[in-house]
RODO-12308 format. One record per residue (C-alpha): residue number from 1; residue in one letter; x, y, z. Coordinates in Angstrom, 2 decimals. Last residue first. Layout:
BEGIN
+------+-------+---------+---------+---------+
! lomi ! rokol !    east !   north !      up !
+------+-------+---------+---------+---------+
!  NUM !     A !       X !       Y !       Z !
...
+------+-------+---------+---------+---------+
//
This chain:
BEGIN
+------+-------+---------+---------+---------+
! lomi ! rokol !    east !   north !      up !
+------+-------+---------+---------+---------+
!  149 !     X !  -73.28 !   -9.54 !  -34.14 !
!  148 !     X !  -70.26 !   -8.18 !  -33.64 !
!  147 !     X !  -67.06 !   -9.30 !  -32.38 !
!  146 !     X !  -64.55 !   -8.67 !  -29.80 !
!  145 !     X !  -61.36 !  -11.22 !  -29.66 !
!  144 !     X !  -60.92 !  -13.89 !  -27.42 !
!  143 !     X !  -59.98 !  -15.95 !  -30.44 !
!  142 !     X !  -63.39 !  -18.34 !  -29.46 !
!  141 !     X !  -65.04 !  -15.11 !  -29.92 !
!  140 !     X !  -63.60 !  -14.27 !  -33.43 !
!  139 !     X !  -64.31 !  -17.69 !  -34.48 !
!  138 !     X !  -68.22 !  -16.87 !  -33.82 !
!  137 !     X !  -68.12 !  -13.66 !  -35.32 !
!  136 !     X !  -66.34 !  -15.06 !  -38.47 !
!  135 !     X !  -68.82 !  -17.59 !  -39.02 !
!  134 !     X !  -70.77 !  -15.54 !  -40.72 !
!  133 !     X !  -68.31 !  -13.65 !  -42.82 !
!  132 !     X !  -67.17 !  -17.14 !  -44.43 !
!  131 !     X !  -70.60 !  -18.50 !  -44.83 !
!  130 !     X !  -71.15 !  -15.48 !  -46.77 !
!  129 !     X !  -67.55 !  -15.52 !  -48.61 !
!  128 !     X !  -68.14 !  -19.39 !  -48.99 !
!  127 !     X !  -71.59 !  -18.33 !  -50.98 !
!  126 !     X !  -75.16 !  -18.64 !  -50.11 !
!  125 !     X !  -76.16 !  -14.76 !  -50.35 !
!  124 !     X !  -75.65 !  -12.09 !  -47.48 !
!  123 !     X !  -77.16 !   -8.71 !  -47.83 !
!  122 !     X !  -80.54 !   -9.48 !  -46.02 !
!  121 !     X !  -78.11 !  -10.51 !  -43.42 !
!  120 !     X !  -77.05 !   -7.42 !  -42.47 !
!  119 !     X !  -73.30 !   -6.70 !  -42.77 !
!  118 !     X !  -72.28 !   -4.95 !  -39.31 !
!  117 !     X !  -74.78 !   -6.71 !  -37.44 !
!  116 !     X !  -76.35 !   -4.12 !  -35.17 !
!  115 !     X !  -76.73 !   -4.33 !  -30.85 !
!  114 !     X !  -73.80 !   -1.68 !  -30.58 !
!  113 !     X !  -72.27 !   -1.34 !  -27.27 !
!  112 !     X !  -70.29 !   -4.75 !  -27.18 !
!  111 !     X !  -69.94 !   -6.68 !  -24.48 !
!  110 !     X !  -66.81 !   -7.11 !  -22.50 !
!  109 !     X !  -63.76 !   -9.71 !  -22.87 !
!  108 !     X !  -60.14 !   -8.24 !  -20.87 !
!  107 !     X !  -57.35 !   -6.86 !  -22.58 !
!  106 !     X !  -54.55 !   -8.81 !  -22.71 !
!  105 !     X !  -51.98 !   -7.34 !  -20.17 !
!  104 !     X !  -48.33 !   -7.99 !  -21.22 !
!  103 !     X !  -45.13 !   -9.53 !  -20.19 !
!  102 !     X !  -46.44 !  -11.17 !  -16.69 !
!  101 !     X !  -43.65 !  -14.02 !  -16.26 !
!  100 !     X !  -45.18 !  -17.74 !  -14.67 !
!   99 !     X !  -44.96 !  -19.21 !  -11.65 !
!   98 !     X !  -45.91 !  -22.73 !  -10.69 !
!   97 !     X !  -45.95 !  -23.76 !   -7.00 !
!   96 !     X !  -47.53 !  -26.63 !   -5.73 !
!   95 !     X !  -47.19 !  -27.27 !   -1.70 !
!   94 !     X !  -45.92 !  -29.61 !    0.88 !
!   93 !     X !  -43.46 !  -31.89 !   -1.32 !
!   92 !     X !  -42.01 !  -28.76 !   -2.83 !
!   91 !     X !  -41.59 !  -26.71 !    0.51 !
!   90 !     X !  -39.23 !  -29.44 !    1.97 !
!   89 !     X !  -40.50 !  -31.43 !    4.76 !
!   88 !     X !  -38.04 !  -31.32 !    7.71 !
!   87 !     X !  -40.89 !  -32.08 !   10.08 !
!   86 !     X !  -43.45 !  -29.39 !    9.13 !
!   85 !     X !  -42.12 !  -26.19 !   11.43 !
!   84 !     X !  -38.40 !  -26.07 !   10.25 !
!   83 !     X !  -38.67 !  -27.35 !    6.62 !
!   82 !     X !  -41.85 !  -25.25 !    6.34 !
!   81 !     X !  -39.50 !  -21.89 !    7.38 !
!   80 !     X !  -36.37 !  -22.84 !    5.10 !
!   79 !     X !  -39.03 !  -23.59 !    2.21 !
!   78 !     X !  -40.39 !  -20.37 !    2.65 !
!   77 !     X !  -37.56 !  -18.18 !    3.15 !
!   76 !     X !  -35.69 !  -20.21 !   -0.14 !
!   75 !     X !  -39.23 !  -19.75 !   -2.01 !
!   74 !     X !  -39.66 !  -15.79 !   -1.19 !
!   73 !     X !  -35.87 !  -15.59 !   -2.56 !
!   72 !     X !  -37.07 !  -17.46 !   -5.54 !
!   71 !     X !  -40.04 !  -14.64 !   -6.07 !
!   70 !     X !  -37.46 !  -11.62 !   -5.45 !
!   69 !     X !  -35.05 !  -12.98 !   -7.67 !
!   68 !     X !  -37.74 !  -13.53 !  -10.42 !
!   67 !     X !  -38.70 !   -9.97 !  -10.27 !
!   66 !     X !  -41.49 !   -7.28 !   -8.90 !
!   65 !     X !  -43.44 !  -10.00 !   -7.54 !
!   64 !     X !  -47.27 !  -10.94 !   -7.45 !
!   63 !     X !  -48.66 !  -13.85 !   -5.64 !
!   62 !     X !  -51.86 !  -16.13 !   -6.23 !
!   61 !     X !  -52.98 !  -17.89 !   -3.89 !
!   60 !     X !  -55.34 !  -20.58 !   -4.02 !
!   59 !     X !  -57.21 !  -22.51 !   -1.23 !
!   58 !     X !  -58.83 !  -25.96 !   -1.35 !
!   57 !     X !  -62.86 !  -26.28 !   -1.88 !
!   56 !     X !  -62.16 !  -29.27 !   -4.80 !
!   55 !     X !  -63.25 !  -26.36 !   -7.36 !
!   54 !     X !  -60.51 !  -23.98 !   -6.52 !
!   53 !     X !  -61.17 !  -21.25 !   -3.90 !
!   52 !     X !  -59.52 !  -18.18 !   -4.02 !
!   51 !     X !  -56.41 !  -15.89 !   -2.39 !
!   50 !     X !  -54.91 !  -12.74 !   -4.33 !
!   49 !     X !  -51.54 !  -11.05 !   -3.28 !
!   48 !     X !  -49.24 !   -8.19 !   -3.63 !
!   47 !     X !  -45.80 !   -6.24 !   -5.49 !
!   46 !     X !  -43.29 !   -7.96 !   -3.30 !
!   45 !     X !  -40.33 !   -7.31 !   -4.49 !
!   44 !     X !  -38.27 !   -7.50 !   -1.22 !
!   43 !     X !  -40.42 !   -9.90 !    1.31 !
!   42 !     X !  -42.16 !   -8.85 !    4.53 !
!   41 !     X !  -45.72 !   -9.13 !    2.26 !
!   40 !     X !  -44.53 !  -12.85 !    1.54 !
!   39 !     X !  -43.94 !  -14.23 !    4.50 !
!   38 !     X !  -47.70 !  -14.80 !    6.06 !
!   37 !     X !  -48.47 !  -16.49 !    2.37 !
!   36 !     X !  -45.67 !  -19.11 !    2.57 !
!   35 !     X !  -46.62 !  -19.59 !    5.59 !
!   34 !     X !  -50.09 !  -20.12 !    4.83 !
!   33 !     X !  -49.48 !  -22.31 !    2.00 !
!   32 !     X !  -47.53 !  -24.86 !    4.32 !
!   31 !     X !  -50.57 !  -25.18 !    6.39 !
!   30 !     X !  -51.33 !  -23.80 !    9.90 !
!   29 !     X !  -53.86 !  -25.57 !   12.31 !
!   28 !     X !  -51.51 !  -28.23 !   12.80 !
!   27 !     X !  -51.98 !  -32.34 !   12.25 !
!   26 !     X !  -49.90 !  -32.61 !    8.71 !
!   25 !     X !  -51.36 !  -35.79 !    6.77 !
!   24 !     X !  -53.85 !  -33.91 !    4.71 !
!   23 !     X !  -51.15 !  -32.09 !    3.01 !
!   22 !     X !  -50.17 !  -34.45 !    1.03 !
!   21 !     X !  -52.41 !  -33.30 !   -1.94 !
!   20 !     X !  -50.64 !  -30.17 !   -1.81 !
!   19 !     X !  -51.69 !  -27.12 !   -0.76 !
!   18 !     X !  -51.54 !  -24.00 !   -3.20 !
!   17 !     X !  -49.58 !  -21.91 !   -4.87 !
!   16 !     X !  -49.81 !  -19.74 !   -7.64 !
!   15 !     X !  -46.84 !  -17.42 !   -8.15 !
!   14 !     X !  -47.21 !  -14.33 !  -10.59 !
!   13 !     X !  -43.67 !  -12.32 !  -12.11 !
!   12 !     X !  -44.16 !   -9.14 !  -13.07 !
!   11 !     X !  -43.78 !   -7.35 !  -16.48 !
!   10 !     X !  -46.15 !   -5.42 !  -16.31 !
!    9 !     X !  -48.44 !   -2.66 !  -14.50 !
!    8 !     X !  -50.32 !   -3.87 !  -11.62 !
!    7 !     X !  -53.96 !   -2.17 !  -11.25 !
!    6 !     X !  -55.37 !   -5.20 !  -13.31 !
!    5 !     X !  -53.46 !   -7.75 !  -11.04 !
!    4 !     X !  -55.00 !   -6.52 !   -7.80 !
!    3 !     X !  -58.83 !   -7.95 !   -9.15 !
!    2 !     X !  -61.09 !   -5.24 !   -9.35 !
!    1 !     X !  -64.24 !   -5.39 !   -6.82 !
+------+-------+---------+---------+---------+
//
């Protein structure tokens, strides 16, 4: 299944939030983070969300908005709402929030189609330009850029 961001078209503003670690002191069935997430499709600007698993088993949402207005309004109704139903706790102190601008898609890593070096090896001879072109594969990879090899 595609992920929602690859259908959205930039600039858009993305929200990760997620519990905080003093969240295991609350008592109710609802966290801060769901809130936050049951608000955010009644919201202006909101453009959709994404929810995951990190690797300590906690959740992660990921929210897309149309603007940063729209986003810090989502905050104000949130932290309003978890002030009101998690002791006067403000929204910071229950959950961590970093959002970041969306300017541009990078495209995304797939394999390559042809299975051919594109200088053979029989060509190559010990010199820097060999080495050079060898290793240019691998630093193309760790670039995030396609290579052959």
């Amino acid at each position: 299944m595609a992920s929602l961001v690859n259908k959205l078209k930039p600039p858009f503003y993305v929200a990760i939030i997620n519990d905080g670690e003093n969240i295991k002191t609350f008592n109710d069935e609802v966290s801060p983070t769901d809130e936050m997430v049951s608000i955010a499709p009644h919201q202006p600007g909101f453009l959709g969300l994404e929810t995951t698993w990190d690797k300590q088993g906690r959740w992660v949402t990921a929210s897309y908005w149309a603007d940063i207005d729209s986003e810090k309004a989502w905050e104000h109704k949130g932290d309003n709402r978890i002030r009101e139903q998690f002791g006067g706790r403000a929204l910071k102190e229950t959950c961590a929030i970093r959002v970041s601008q969306i300017n541009y898609k990078i495209r995304s890593i797939k394999e390559l189609r042809a299975g051919i070096l594109a200088i053979p090896k029989s060509s190559m001879s010990a010199s820097i330009g060999a080495l050079v072109f060898s290793a240019f594969p691998m630093i193309a990879e760790l670039l995030g850029r396609e290579s052959v090899r």
